[in-house]
C-alpha positions in Angstrom: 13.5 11.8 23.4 10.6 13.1 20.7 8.8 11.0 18.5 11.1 11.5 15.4 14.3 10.3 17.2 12.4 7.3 18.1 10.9 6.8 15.1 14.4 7.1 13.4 15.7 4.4 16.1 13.1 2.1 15.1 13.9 1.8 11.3 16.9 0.0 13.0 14.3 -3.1 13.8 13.6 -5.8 10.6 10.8 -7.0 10.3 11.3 -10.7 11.5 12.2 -12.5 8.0 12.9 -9.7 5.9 15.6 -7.1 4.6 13.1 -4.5 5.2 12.4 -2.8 8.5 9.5 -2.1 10.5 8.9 1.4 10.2 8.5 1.1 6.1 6.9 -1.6 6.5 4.0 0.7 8.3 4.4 -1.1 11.4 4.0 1.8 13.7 1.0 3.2 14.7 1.6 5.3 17.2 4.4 6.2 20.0 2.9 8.0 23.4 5.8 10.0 25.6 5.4 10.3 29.6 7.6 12.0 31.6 9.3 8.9 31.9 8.2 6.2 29.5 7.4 5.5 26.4 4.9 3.4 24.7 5.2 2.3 20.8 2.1 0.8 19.6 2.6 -1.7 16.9 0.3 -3.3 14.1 -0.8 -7.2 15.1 2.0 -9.9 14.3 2.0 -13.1 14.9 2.4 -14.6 18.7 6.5 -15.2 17.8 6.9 -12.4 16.0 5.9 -9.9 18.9 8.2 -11.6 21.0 11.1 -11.1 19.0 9.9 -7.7 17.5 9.7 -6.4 21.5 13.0 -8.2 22.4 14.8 -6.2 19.6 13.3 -3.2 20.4 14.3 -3.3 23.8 17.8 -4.5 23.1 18.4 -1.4 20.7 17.2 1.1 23.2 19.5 -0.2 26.1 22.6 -0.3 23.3 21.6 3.7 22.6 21.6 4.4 26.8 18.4 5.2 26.5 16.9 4.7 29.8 13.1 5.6 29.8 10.7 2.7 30.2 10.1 1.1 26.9 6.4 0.1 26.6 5.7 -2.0 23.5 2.0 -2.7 22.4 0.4 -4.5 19.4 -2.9 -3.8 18.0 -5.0 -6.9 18.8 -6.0 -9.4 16.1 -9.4 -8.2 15.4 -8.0 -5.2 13.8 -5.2 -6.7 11.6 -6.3 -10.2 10.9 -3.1 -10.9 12.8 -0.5 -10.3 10.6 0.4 -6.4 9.3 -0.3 -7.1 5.7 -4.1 -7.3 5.7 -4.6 -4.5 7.7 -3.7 -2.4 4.7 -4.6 -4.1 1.5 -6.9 -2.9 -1.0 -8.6 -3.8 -4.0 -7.7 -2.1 -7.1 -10.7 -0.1 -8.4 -12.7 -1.9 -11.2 -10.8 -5.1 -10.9 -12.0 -8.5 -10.1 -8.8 -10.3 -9.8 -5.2 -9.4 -9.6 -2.5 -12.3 -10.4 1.1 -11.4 -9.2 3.2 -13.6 -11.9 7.0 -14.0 -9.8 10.0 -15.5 -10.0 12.9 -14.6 -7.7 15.5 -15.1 -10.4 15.9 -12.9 -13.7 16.0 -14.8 -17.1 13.5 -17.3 -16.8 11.5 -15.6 -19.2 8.9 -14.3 -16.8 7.6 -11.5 -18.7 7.4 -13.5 -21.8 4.8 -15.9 -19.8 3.2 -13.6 -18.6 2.5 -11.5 -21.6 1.2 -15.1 -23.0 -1.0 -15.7 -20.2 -2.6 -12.0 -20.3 -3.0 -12.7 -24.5 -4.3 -15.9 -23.8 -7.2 -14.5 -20.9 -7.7 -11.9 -23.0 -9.5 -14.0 -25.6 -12.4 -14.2 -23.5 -12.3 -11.9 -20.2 -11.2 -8.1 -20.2 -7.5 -8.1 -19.0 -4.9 -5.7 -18.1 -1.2 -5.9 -17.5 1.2 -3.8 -15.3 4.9 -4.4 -15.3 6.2 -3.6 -12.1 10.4 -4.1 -13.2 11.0 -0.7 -12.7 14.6 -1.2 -13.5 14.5 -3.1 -16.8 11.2 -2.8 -18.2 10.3 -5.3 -21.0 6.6 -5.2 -21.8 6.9 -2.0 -24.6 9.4 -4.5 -26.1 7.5 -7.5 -25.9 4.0 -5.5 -27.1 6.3 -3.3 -29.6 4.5 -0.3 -28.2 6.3 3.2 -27.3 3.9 5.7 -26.7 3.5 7.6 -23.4 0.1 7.1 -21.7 -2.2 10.1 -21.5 -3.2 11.7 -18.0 -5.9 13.0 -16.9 -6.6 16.9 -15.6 -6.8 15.3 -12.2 -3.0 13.4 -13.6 -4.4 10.3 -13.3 -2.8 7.8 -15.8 -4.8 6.2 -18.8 -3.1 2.9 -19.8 -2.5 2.2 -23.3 -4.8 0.0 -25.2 -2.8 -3.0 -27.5 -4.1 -6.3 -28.1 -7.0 -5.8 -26.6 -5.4 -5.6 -23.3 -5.0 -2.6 -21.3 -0.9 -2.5 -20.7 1.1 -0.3 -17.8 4.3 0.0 -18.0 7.3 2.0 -16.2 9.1 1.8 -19.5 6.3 3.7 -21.0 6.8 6.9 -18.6 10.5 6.8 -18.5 10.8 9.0 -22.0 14.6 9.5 -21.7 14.9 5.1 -21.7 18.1 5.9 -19.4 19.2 4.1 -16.7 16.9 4.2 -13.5 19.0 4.8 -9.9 16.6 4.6 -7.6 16.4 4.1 -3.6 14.0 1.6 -1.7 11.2 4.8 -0.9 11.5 6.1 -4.4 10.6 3.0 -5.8 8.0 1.9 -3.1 6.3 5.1 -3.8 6.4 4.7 -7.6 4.8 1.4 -7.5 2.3 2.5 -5.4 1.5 5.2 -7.7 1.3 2.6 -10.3 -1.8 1.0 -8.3 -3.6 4.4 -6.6 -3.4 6.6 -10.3 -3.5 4.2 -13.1 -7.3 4.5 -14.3 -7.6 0.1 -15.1 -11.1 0.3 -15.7 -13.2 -2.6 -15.3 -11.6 -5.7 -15.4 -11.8 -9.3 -15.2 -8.2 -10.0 -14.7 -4.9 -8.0 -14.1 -1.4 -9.4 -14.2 1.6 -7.9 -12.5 4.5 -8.5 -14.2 6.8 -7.9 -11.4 10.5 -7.9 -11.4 12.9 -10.6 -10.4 13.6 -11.1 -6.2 11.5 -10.1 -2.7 12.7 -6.6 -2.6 11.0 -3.1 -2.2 8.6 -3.8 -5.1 7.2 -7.2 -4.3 6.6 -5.8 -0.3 4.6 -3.0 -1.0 3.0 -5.0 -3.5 2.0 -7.5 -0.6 1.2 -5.0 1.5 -0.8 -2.9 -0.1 -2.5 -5.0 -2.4 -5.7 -7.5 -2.2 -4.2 -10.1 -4.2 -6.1 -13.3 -5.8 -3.0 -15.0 -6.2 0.3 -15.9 -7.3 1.9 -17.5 -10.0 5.4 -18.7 -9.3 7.8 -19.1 -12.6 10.9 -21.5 -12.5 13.1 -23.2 -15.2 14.1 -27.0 -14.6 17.6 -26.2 -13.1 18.3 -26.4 -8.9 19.9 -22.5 -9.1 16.5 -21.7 -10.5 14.4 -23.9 -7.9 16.6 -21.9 -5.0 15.5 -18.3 -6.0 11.9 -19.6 -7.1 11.5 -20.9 -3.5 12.2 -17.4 -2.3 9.3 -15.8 -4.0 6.7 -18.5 -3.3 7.5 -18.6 0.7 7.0 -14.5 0.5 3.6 -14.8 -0.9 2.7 -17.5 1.7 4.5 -15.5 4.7 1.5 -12.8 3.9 -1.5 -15.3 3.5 -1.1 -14.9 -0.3 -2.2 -17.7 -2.1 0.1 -19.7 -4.7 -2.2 -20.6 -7.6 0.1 -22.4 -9.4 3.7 -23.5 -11.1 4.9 -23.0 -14.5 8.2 -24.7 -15.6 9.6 -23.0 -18.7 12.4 -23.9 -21.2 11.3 -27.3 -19.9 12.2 -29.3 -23.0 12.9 -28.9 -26.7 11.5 -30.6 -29.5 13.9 -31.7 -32.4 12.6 -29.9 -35.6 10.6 -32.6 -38.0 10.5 -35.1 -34.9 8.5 -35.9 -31.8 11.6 -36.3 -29.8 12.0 -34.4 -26.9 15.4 -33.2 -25.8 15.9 -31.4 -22.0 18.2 -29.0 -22.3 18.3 -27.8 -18.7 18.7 -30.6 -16.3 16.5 -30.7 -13.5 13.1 -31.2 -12.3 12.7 -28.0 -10.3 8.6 -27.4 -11.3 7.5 -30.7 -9.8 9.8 -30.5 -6.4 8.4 -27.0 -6.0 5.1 -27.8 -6.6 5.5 -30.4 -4.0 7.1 -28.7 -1.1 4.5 -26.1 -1.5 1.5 -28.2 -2.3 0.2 -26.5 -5.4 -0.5 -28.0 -8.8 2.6 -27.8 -11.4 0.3 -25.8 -13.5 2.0 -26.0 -17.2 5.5 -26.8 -18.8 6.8 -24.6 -21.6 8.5 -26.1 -24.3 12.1 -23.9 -25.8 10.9 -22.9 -28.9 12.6 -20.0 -31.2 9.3 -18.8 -32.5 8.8 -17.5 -28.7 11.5 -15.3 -28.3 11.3 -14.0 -31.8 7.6 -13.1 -31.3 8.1 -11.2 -28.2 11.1 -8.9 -30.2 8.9 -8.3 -32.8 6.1 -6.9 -30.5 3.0 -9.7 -30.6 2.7 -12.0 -28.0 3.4 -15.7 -29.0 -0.7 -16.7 -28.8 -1.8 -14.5 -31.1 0.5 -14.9 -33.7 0.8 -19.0 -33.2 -2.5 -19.6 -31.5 -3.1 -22.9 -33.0 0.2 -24.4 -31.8 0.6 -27.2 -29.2 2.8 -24.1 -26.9 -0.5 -21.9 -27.4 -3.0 -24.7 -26.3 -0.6 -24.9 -23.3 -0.8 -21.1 -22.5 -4.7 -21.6 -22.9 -4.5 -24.6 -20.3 -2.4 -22.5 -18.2 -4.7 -19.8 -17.7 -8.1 -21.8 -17.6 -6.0 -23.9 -14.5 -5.3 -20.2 -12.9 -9.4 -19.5 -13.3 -10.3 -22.7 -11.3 -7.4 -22.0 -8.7 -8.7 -18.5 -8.0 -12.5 -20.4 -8.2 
């Protein structure tokens, strides 16, 4: 046995509630060969999570007839904080706070409020915004911006300046706007491009837009990443609550705290009345916020003028900003201040 067969062995092992294994999740620290043992020393876990790390470890080298004496050791908890995420996050450089904005399903116009809650900072505090959807990038469309950002003679990355915001955006490098086919290493390493060579500046707030689910994006985002907080997006509807649920118990698997719930589409207004009609049945912001314990931090109303805003290229707040849906936006983000407070 070397260290590269073993190493290759181990990306057999998940991490103990994830799709993603050990190895990328930069579990491994070391591995020590003796003439007839060998030792694999592993980043802190959790007291249950050792056990059942080790026990598959163990069962995959017997199923390979490998007979040496597995030794496995974690790092103790002074190092690692006791989980493998902390050992490795950072701040970003110049920024105060960074607000992952999630949703583990597509279509529940997650971009949109987040594009709204970055305008609606922005009025007072210096804000950025990086969308992470690396597949189907949506914030040139939303900002009606499609100019490639600068670089550096070191080819570090200059965002793009637009509404007063300084905006990131894969969409924004990806000049041929074809179709993106990338693996889970590809695309871990891309987003962590995104936070080691994108010169932010100094800011008071940035938002990751990131894309819908808990894969490769959202891990190395965790894992890397010292982050303030999460917002967790839902619309009223069960199939929505289900995939919602998904992101929020990621972010609290790693210690991250959930700042908040936003219910969009909530409710329509009939045009020339007060009446309020739900479209979407349900009640999915409120039961999430209670399982989890956070405040339900806002409800967006359906309203045309949204989407129509975001495909012409200004966000909703700027245009509308004296609008009841803009004073909600503004709530929104004053209540995601006090939560990070």
């Amino acid at each position: 046995m070397d260290k590269n067969k073993i190493m290759d062995a181990l990306q057999e092992i998940k991490y103990p509630g994830y799709s993603r294994n050990i190895v990328s999740f930069g579990m491994v620290k070391d591995i020590r060969i003796d003439k007839d043992s060998v030792a694999i020393l592993l980043n802190s876990v959790s007291i249950e999570n050792q056990s059942t790390i080790k026990k598959n470890i163990d069962n995959l080298f017997f199923d390979k007839g490998i007979n040496e004496n597995i030794i496995v050791e974690f790092l103790p908890d002074e190092a690692n904080k006791g989980n493998t995420n902390q050992n490795t996050q950072t701040a970003i450089p110049g920024v105060k706070h960074t607000i992952a904005v999630a949703s583990g399903k597509g279509g529940v116009g997650k971009s949109t409020v987040s594009m709204n809650l970055a305008s609606s900072l922005s009025k007072d505090y210096k804000v950025g915004i990086l969308d992470l959807d690396i597949y189907g990038p949506s914030l040139p469309t939303i900002l009606g911006i499609n100019t490639q950002p600068k670089l550096t003679e070191d080819q570090k990355i200059i965002p793009l300046d637009c509404h007063g915001m300084k905006v990131m955006s894969f969409g924004l490098i990806n000049s041929t706007n074809s179709a993106t086919i990338w693996r889970g290493p590809m695309v871990a390493r891309l987003t962590q491009q995104f936070f080691d060579d994108v010169l932010w500046g100094d800011l008071d707030y940035l938002i990751l837009d990131l894309p819908p689910g808990t894969g490769d994006i959202q891990l190395t985002l965790v894992q890397k990443i010292a982050l303030s907080g999460a917002v967790i997006i839902t619309t009223p509807q069960d199939l929505s609550l289900i995939d919602a649920a998904k992101a929020a118990d990621m972010f609290k698997k790693v210690n991250t705290p959930i700042l908040g719930i936003i219910e969009n589409m909530s409710y329509f207004i009939i045009p020339g009345t007060d009446e309020k009609i739900q479209i979407f049945p349900g009640n999915a912001g409120a039961v999430e916020s209670k399982r989890l314990n956070v405040p339900l931090i806002g409800k967006i109303m359906i309203n045309p003028d949204i989407s129509t805003s975001s495909d012409r290229g200004v966000p909703y707040v700027l245009k509308y900003g004296e609008t009841e849906i803009a004073k909600v936006f503004q709530q929104i983000s004053e209540r995601v201040i006090n939560n990070i407070n």
